[in-house]
N, C-alpha and C positions, 0 to 999 in steps of 0.2 A: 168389257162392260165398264159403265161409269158411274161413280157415286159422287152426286154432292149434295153434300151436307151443308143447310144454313141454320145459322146458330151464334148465341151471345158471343158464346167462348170456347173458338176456333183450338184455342190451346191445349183442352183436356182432352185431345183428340192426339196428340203428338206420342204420345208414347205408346198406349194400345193398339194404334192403327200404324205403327212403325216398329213393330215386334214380330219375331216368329214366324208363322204361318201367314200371316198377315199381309206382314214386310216382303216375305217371298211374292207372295203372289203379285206383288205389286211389279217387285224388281224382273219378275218375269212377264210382264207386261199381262197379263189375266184380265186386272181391272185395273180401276187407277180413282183417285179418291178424291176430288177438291172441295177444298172450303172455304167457304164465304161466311164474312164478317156481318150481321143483321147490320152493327150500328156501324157502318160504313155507308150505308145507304139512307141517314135521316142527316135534316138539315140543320136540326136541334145542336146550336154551338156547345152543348152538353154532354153530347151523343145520344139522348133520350129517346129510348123506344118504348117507354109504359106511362097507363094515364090513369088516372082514376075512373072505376068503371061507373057508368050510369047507373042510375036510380041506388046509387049505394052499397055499401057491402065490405069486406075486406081485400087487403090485398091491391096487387096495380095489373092492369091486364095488357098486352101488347098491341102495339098500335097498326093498324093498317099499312100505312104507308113505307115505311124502313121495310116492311114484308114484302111486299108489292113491289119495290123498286130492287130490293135483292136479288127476289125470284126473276122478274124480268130480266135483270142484266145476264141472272146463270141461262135461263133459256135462249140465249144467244150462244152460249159457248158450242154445241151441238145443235146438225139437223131436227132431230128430233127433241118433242119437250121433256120427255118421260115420264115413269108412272111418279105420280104425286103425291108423297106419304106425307100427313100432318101429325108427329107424336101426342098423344094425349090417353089420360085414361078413360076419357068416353068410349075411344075406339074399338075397331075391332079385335078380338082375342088375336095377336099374332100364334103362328101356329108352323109345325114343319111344312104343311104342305104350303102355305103362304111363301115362305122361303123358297120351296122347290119352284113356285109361280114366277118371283123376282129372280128366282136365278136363270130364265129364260128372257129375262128384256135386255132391250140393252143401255139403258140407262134410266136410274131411281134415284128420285129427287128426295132429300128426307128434309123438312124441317121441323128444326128444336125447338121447341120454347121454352120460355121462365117464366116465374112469377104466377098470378094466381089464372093465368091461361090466354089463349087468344081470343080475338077480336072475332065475332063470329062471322066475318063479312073478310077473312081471309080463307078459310073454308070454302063457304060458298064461292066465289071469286074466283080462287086459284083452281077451284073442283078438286078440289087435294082429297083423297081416302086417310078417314083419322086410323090410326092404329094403336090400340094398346100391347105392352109387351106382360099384363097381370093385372088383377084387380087390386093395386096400392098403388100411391099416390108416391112420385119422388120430386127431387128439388127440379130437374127440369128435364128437359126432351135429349139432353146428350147421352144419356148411358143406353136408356132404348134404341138410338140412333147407332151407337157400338154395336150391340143386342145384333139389331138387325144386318149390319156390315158384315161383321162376324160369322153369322147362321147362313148367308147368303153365301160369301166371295170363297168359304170350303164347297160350296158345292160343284163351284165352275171348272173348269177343265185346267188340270198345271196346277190347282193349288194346294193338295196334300199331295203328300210324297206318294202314297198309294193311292187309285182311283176308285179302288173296292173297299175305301174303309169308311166312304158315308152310305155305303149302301146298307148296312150290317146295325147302323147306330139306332140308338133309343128314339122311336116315332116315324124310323126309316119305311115300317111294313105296318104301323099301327100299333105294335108293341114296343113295351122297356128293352134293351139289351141284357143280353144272358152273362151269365158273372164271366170275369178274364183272370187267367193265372200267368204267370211265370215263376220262371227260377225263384229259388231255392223248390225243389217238389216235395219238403218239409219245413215248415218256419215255424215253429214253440207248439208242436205238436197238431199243427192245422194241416194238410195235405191236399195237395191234387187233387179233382177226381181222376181214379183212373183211366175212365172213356177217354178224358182228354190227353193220354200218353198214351194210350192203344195204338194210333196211328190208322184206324180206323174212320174213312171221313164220312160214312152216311151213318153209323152209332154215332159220330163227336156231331154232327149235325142235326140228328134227332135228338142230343141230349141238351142242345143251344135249342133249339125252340121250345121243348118242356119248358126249360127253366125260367125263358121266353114268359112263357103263357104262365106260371107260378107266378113269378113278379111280379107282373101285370094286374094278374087279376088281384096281388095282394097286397099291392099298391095303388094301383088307379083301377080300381073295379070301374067306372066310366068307360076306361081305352076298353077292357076286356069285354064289356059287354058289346061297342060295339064293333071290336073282331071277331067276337062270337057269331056276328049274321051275315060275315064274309063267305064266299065261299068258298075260299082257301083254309078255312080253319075247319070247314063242316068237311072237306074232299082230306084233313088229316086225319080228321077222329072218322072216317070212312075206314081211309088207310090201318088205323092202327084198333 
């Protein structure tokens, strides 16, 4: 799979995207990440990609063109163009299952913006899907662009070290993940439960989805209600 990312500043990308779980995947050939420079692509001896927007207002907004001749040059590096993500908070709610969709293509175009937003005639144009990663406003399109690298390139094949441990995570089935212990099986008088030393796996498994469904509902009453009209959750409280 391939990501690239266009963007002011190619550089805040150099350390997050070259760490960890990240860096592996990469070195193990999974995906593979290029970046493109916006203001490489304007003719502005200044390197000027922002203008003042029409009919007034604050802020400078990004121009057409340095966008346009970016994106075109990347859509040449591969047959195909790929999906076309525009960061903004107009967008739509990124989401797990959004991630689990991207992590089926094989190649995701992100572009970042600055400043008080784009040109709306790069949208339209490029048919780019806007996405937001939350309803707040941040300095520009690169940490959402991490956000979504990140939540993606763990789902693909080779890049956690176990294959079974994005299936288990928080959003994986609809619900929060159930709490995790280890060693010490006392620290300043807090303990284990003991299901999870029994060595029992369908008690240690019925005691991860309760705790599952406590959390949930008592954190994001939203998610629980709507794993409430699943009907894996209606074929447990059958079960039990």
């Amino acid at each position: 799979m391939r990501f690239d990312i266009l963007t002011l500043f190619p550089e805040m990308f150099a350390s997050p995207m070259g760490s960890s779980i990240l860096k592996r995947g990469q070195q193990t050939g999974a995906f593979e990440i290029a970046l493109s420079n916006i203001r490489d692509f304007t003719d502005n001896p200044h390197r000027k990609v922002d203008d003042k927007p029409y009919g007034g207002g604050p802020g400078m907004v990004m121009m057409c063109e340095p966008v346009f001749r970016c994106f075109e040059h990347v859509a040449q590096a591969g047959p195909k163009p790929g999906r076309v993500l525009l960061m903004t908070p107009q967008g739509r709610q990124y989401d797990q299952k959004m991630a689990e969709q991207l992590s089926r293509e094989e190649r995701v175009v992100i572009i970042a913006g600055r400043y008080e937003g784009f040109d709306e005639r790069i949208r339209e144009g490029l048919g780019a899907e806007q996405v937001s990663i939350g309803d707040y406003v941040l300095t520009g399109g690169e940490l959402p662009a991490m956000v979504i690298v990140d939540s993606v390139a763990r789902l693909l094949e080779g890049v956690l070290g176990d294959e079974d441990s994005a299936k288990d995570e928080s959003f994986s089935n609809g619900l929060l993940e159930y709490p995790h212990y280890t060693r010490p099986e006392n620290y300043r008088n807090m303990t284990v439960p003991e299901v999870l030393l029994s060595g029992h796996h369908k008690n240690i498994e019925k005691w991860r989805l309760e705790k599952s469904l406590e959390r949930t509902k008592a954190v994001r009453p939203d998610l629980f209600e709507k794993y409430k009209d699943n009907s894996k959750y209606q074929e447990n409280n059958r079960e039990n």
